[in-house]
N, C-alpha and C positions, 0 to 999 in steps of 0.2 A: 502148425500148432497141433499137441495131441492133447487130449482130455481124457483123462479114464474115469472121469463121475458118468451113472448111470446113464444121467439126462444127457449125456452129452453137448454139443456144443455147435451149434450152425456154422463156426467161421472154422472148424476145424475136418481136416479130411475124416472121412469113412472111411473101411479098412481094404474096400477093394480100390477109393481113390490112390490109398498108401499103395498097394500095389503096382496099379499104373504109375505112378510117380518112381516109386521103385527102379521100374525098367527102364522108362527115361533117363532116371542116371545111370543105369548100368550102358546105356547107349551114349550116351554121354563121354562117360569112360571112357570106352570101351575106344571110341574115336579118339581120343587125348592121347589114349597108350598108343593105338596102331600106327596111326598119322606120323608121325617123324621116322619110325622104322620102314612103313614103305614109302617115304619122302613124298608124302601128301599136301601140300600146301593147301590151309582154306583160312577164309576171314573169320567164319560163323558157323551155329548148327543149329537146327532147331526140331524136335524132336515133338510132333502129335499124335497122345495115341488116344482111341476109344475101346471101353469093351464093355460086353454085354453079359451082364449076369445072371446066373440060372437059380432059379428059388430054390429047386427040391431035384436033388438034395442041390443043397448053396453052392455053387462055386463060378468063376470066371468063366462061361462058355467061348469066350470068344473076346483073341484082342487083336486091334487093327492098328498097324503104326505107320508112319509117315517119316522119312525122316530126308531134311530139305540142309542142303551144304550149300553153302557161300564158297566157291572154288572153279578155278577156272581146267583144274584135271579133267582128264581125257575119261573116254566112261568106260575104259579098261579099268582105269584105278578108283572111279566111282565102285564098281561090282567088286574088285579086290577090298576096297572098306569094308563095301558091306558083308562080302563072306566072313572075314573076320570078326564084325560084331557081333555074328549070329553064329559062329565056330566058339569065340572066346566068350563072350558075355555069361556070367556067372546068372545074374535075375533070368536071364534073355533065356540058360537053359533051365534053368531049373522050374519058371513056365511053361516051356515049349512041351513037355512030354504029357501035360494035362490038358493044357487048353490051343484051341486050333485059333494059333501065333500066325497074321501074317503083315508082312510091310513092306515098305518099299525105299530106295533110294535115291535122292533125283538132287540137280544139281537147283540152285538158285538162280 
């Protein structure tokens, strides 16, 4: 939910939540499109990330991601995912050149 009155709104994200949520689907994605082209088989994904923001000047210092597959692939095509999400992800780069972006891949 967004709100743009002043007071804003407790049940609604903040703008560096919207961010992190952002990159989440862009990982999201990013797995949906790769996965049948290098013939990826998985059940699930699940996608945590944190980051830690800098007052002054304001921006995302730092974001930390996680991201956990449902898939019984071997961990050559685990790393083959994950280079692709972080080669093709649109949020994934257009973050990475400001803020020190890091995560990881792992199977469930």
């Amino acid at each position: 939910m967004l709100d743009t009155g002043a007071a804003g709104r407790p049940d609604a994200f903040n703008p560096a939540e919207l961010l992190l949520a952002a990159l989440s689907a862009c990982i999201v994605k990013g797995i949906e499109r790769v996965a049948p082209i290098i013939k990826f088989g998985f059940h699930g994904v699940e996608v945590r990330v944190t980051g830690v923001r800098q007052d002054a000047p304001p921006k995302m210092a730092r974001i930390d991601y996680e991201i956990i597959v449902d898939t019984d692939e071997s961990d050559r095509k685990l790393e083959l995912l994950h280079e692709n999400v972080r080669k093709y992800g649109t949020v994934y780069n257009t973050v990475a050149p400001g803020t020190d972006l890091t995560g990881s891949l792992r199977r469930r």
